[in-house]
C-alpha positions in Angstrom: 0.0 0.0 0.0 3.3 2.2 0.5 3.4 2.4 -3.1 -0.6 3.3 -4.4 0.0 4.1 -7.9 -2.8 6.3 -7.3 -1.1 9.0 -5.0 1.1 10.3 -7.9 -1.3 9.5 -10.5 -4.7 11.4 -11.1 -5.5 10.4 -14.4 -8.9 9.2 -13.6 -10.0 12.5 -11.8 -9.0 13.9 -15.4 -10.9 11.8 -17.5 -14.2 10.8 -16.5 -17.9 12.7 -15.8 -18.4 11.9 -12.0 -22.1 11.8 -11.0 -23.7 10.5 -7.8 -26.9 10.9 -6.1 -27.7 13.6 -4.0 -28.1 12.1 -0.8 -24.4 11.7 -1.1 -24.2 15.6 -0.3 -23.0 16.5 3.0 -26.5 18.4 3.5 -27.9 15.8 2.7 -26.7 13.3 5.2 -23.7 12.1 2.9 -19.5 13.0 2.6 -19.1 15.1 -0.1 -18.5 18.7 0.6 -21.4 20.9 -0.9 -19.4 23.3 -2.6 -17.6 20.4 -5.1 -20.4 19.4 -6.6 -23.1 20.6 -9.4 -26.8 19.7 -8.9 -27.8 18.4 -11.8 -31.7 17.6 -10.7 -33.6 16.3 -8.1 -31.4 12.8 -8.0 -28.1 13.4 -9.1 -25.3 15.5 -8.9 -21.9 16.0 -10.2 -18.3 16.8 -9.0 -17.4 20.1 -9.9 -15.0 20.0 -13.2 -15.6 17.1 -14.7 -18.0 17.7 -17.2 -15.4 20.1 -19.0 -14.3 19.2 -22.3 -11.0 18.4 -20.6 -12.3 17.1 -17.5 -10.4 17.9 -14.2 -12.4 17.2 -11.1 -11.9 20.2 -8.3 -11.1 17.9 -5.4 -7.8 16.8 -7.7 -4.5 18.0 -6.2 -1.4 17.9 -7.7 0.3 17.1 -11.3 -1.7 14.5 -13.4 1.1 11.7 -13.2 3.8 12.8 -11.3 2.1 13.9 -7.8 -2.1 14.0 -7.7 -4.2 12.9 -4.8 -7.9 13.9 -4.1 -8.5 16.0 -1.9 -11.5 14.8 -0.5 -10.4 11.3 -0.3 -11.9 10.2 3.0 -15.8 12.4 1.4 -15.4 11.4 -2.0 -18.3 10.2 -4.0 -19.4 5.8 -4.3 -17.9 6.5 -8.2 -14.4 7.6 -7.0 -14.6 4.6 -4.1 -15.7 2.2 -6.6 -12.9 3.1 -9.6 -9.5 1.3 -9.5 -10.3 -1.1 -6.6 -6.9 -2.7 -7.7 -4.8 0.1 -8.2 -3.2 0.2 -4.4 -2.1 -3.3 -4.9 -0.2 -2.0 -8.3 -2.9 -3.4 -10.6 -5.4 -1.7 -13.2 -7.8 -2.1 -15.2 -9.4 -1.1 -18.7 -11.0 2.2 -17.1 -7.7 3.0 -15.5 -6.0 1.9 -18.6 -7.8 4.6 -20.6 -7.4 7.3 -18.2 -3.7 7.1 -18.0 -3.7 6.9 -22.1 -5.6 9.7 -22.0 -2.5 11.4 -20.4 0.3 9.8 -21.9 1.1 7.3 -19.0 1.8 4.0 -19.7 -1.1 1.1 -18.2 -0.3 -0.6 -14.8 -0.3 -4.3 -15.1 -3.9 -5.8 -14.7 
């Protein structure tokens, strides 16, 4: 766990549309912090950034691939807690695959 590929790489909070229901909004009993997120209607909602053309969510920290970490990691939406279940133990998969294409990083071993 010393070595989570995913605390240097950040490729996947530049890639993808993250959307989640409401109830995951702090006011509304959930994690994430009110001010990340876009309300899209009465069920769903959307981190803040990634619907962009060149998506970049606005809880990443850091330099895609050399030093990126979320900053809401502990709040961060079911998406973000259910993408690259593997990656800590050095392993990807497709989705993580494409996202560090995306960027010009080569694929972790799957």
């Amino acid at each position: 766990m010393a070595d989570n590929p995913c605390t240097r790489c950040g490729a996947c909070c530049a890639s993808f549309r993250v959307d989640f229901a409401v109830e995951e909004l702090e006011s509304r009993g959930g994690t994430v912090p009110e001010g990340l997120a876009v309300e899209l209607n009465e069920r769903t909602c959307r981190m803040r950034g990634t619907d962009h053309a060149r998506p970049r969510c606005a809880a990443l920290v850091g330099t895609v691939g050399e030093r990126a970490h979320c900053g809401i990691y502990e709040w961060r939406p079911s998406p973000c807690r259910e993408f690259g279940l593997r990656a800590p133990l050095g392993l990807g998969d497709e989705a993580c695959a494409r996202a560090r294409a995306r960027h010009g990083l080569a694929a972790l071993p799957a």
